[in-house]
mmCIF file of the C-alpha atoms, coordinates in Angstrom:
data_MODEL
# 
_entry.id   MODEL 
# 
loop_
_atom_site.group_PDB 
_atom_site.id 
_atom_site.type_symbol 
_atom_site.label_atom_id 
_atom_site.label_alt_id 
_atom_site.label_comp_id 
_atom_site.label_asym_id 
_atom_site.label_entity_id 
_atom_site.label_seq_id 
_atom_site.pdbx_PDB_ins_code 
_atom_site.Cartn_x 
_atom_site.Cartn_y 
_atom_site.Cartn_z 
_atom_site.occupancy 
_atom_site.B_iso_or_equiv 
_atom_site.pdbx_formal_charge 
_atom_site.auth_seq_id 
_atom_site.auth_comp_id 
_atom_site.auth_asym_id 
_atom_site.auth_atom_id 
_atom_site.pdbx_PDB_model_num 
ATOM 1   C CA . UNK A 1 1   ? 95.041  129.638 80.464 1.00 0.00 ? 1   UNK A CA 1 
ATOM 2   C CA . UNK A 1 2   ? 97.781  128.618 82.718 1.00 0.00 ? 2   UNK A CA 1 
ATOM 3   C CA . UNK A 1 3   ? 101.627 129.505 81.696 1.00 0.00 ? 3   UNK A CA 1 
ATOM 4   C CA . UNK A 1 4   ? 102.500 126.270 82.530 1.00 0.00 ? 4   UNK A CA 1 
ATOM 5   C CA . UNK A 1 5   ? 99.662  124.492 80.375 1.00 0.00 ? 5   UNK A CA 1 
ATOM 6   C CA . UNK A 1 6   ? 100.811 127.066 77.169 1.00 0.00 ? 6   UNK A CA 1 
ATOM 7   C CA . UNK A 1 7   ? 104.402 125.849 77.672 1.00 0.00 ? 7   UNK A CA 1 
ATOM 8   C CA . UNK A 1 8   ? 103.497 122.537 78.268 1.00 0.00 ? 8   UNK A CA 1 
ATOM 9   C CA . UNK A 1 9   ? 101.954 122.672 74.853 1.00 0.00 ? 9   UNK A CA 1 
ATOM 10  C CA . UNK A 1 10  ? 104.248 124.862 72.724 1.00 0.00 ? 10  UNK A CA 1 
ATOM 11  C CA . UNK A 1 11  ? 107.141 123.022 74.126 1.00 0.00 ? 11  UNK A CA 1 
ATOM 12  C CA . UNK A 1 12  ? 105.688 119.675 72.338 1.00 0.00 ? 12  UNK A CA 1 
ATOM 13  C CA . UNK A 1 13  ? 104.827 122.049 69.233 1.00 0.00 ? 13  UNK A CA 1 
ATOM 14  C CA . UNK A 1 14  ? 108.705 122.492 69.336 1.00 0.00 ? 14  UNK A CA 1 
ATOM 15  C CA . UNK A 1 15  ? 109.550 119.475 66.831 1.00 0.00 ? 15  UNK A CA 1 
ATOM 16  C CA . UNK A 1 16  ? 109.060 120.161 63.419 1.00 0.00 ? 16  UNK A CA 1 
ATOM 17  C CA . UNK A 1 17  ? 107.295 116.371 63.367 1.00 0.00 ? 17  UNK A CA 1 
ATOM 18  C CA . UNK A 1 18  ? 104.767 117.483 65.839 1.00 0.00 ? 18  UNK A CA 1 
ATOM 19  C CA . UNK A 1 19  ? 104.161 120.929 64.497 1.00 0.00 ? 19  UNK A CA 1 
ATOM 20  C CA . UNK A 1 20  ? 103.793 119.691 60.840 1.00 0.00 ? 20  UNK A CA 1 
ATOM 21  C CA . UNK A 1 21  ? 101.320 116.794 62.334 1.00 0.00 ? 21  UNK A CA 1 
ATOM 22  C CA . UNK A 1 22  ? 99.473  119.660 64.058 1.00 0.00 ? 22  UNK A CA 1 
ATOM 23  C CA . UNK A 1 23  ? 99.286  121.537 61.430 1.00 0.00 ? 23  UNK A CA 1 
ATOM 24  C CA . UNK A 1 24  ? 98.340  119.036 58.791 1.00 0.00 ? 24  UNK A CA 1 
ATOM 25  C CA . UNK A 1 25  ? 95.113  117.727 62.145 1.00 0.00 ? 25  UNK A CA 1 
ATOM 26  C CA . UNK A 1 26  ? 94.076  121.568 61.845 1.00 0.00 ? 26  UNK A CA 1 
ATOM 27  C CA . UNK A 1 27  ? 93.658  122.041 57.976 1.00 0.00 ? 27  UNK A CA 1 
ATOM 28  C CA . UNK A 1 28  ? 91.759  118.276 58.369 1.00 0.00 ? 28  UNK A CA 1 
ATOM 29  C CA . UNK A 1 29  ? 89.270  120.110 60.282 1.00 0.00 ? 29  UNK A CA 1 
ATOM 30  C CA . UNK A 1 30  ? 86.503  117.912 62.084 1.00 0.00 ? 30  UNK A CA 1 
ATOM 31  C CA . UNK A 1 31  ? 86.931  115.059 60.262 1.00 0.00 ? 31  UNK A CA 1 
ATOM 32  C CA . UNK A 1 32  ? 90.790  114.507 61.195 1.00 0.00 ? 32  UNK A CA 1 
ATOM 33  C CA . UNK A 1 33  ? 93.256  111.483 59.819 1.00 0.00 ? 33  UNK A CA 1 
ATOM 34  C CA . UNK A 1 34  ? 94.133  108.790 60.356 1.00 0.00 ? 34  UNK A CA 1 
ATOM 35  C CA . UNK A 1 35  ? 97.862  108.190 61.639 1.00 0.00 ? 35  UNK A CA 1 
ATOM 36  C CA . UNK A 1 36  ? 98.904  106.579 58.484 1.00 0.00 ? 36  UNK A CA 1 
ATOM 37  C CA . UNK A 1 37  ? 97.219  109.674 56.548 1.00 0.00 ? 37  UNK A CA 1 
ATOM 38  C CA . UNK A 1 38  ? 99.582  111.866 58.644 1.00 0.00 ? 38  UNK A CA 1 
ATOM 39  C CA . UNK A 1 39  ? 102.432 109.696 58.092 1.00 0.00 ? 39  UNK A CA 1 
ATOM 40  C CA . UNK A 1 40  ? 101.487 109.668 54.176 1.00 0.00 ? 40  UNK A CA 1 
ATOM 41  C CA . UNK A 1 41  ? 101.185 113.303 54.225 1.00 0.00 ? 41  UNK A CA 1 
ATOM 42  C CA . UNK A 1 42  ? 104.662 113.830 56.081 1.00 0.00 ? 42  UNK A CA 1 
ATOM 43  C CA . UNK A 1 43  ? 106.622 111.393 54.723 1.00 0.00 ? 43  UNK A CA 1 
ATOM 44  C CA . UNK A 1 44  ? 107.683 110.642 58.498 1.00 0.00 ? 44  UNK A CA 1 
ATOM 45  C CA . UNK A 1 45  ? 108.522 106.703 59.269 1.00 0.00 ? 45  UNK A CA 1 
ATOM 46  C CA . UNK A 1 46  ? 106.032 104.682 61.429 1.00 0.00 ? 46  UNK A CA 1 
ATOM 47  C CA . UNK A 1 47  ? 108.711 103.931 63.514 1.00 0.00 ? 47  UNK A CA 1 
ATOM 48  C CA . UNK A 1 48  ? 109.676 107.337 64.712 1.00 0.00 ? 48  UNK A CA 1 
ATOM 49  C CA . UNK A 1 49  ? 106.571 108.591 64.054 1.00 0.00 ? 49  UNK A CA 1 
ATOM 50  C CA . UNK A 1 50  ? 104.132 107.364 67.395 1.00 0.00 ? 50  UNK A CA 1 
ATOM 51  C CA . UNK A 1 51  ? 105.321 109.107 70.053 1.00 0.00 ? 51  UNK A CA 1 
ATOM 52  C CA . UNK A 1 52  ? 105.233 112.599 68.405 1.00 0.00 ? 52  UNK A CA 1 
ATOM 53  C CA . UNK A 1 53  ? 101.387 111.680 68.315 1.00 0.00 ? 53  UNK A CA 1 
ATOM 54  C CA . UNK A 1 54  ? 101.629 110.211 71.980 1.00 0.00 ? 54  UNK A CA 1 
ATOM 55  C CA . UNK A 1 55  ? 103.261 113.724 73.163 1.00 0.00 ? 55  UNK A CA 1 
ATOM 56  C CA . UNK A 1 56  ? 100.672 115.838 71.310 1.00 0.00 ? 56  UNK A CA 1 
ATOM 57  C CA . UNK A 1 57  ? 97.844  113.753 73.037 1.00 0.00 ? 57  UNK A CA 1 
ATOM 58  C CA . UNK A 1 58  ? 99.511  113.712 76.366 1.00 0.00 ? 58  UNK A CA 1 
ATOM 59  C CA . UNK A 1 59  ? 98.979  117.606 76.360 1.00 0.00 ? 59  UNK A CA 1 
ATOM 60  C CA . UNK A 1 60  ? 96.040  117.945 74.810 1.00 0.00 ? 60  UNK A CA 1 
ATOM 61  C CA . UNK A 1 61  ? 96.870  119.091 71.628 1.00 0.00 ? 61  UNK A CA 1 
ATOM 62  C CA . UNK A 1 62  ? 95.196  116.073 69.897 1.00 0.00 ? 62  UNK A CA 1 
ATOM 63  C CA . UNK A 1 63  ? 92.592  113.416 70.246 1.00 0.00 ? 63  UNK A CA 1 
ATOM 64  C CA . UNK A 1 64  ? 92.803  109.927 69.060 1.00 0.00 ? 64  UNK A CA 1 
ATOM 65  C CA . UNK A 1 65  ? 89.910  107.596 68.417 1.00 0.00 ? 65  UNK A CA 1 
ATOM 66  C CA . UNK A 1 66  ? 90.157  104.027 67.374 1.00 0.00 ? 66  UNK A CA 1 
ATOM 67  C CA . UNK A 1 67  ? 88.235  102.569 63.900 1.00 0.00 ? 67  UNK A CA 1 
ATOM 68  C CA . UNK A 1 68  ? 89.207  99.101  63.680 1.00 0.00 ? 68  UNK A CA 1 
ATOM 69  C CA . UNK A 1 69  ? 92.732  98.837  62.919 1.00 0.00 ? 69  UNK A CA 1 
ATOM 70  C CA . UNK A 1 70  ? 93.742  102.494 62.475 1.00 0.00 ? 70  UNK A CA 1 
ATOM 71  C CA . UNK A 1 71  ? 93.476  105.532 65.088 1.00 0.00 ? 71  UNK A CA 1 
ATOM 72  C CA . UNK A 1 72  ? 92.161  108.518 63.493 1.00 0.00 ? 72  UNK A CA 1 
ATOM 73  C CA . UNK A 1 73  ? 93.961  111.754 64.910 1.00 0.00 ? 73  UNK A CA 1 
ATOM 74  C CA . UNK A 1 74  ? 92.096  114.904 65.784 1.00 0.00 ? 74  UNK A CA 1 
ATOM 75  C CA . UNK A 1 75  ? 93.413  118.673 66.923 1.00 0.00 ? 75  UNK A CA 1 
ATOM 76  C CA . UNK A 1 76  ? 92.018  120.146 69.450 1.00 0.00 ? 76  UNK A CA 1 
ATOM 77  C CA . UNK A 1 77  ? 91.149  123.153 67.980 1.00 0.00 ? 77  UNK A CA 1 
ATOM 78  C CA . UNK A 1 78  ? 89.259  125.201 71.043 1.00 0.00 ? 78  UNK A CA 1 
ATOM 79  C CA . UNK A 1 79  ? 93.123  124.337 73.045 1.00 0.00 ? 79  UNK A CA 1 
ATOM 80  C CA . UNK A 1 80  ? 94.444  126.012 69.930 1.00 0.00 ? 80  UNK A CA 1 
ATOM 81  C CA . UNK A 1 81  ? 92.348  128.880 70.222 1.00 0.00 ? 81  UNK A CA 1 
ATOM 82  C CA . UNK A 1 82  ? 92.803  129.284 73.961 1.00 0.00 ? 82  UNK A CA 1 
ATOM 83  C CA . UNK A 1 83  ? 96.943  129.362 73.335 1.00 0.00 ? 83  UNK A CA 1 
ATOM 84  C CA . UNK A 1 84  ? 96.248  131.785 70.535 1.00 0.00 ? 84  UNK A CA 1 
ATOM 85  C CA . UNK A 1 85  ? 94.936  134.050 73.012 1.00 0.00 ? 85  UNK A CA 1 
ATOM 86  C CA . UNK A 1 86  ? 97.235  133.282 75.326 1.00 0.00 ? 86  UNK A CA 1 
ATOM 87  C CA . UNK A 1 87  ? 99.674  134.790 72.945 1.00 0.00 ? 87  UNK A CA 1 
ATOM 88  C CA . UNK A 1 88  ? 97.545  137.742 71.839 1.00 0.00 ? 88  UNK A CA 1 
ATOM 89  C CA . UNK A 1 89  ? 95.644  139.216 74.956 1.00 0.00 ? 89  UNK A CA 1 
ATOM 90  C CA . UNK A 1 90  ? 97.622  141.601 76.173 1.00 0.00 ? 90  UNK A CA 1 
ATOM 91  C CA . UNK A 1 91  ? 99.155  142.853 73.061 1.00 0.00 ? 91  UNK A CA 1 
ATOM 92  C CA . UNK A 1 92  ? 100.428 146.378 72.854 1.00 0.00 ? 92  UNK A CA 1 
ATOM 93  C CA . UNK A 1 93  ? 98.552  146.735 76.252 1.00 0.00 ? 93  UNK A CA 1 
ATOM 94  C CA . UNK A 1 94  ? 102.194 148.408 77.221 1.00 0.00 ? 94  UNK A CA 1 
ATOM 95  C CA . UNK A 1 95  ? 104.688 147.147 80.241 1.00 0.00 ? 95  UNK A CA 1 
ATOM 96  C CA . UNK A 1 96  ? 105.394 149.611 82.779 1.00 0.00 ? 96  UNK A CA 1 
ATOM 97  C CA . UNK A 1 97  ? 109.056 149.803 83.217 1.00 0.00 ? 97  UNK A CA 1 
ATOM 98  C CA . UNK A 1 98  ? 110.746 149.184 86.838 1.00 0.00 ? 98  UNK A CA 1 
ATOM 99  C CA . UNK A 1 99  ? 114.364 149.470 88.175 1.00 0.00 ? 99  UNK A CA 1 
ATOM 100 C CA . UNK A 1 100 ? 116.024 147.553 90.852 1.00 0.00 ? 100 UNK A CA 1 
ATOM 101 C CA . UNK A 1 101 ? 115.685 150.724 93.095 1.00 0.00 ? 101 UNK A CA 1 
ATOM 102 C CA . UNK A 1 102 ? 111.883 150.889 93.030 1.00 0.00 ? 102 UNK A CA 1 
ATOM 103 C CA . UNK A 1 103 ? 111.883 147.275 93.724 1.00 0.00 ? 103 UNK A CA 1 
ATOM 104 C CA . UNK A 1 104 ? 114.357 147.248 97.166 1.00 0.00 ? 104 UNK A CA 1 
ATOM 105 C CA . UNK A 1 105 ? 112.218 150.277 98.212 1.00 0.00 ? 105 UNK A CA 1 
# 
């Protein structure tokens, strides 16, 4: 993954709105919810509520699909995986340690 993509991404999990909506999209699973399910869930007003959904979608982090009247709201739950990783690969992998000498030299 990309450093920019992974901040791109946890800087739009950075709202408590967003992560909570994440959150809730993950435990759905496949199946999702729809946005007033989210908003339901939340207790977040419409009104305020669409573009946190609009910035999780613009980065990936969710999926929306249309069924008649409502849009049904699903995580993306390989992108979550992938910024897991992100996180995790090189842990305890150790840093080697550099001063400002070895660097002019």
């Amino acid at each position: 993954m990309i450093t920019e993509t992974a901040a791109r991404c946890f800087g739009e999990l950075g709202h408590i709105h967003r992560l909570e909506a994440y959150r809730l999209l993950v435990k759905a699973g496949p199946d999702g919810l729809t946005v007033g399910e989210i908003q339901q869930h939340l207790g977040v007003p419409k009104s305020t509520f669409s573009h946190h959904l609009d910035r999780l979608a613009q980065v990936g982090l969710i999926t929306q699909q249309r069924e008649g009247r409502s849009i049904r709201c699903f995580a993306d739950c390989d992108l979550m995986g992938e910024l897991v990783s992100y996180l995790a690969d090189e842990c305890c992998a150790g840093v080697t340690v550099t001063t400002e000498l070895e660097h002019a030299g």
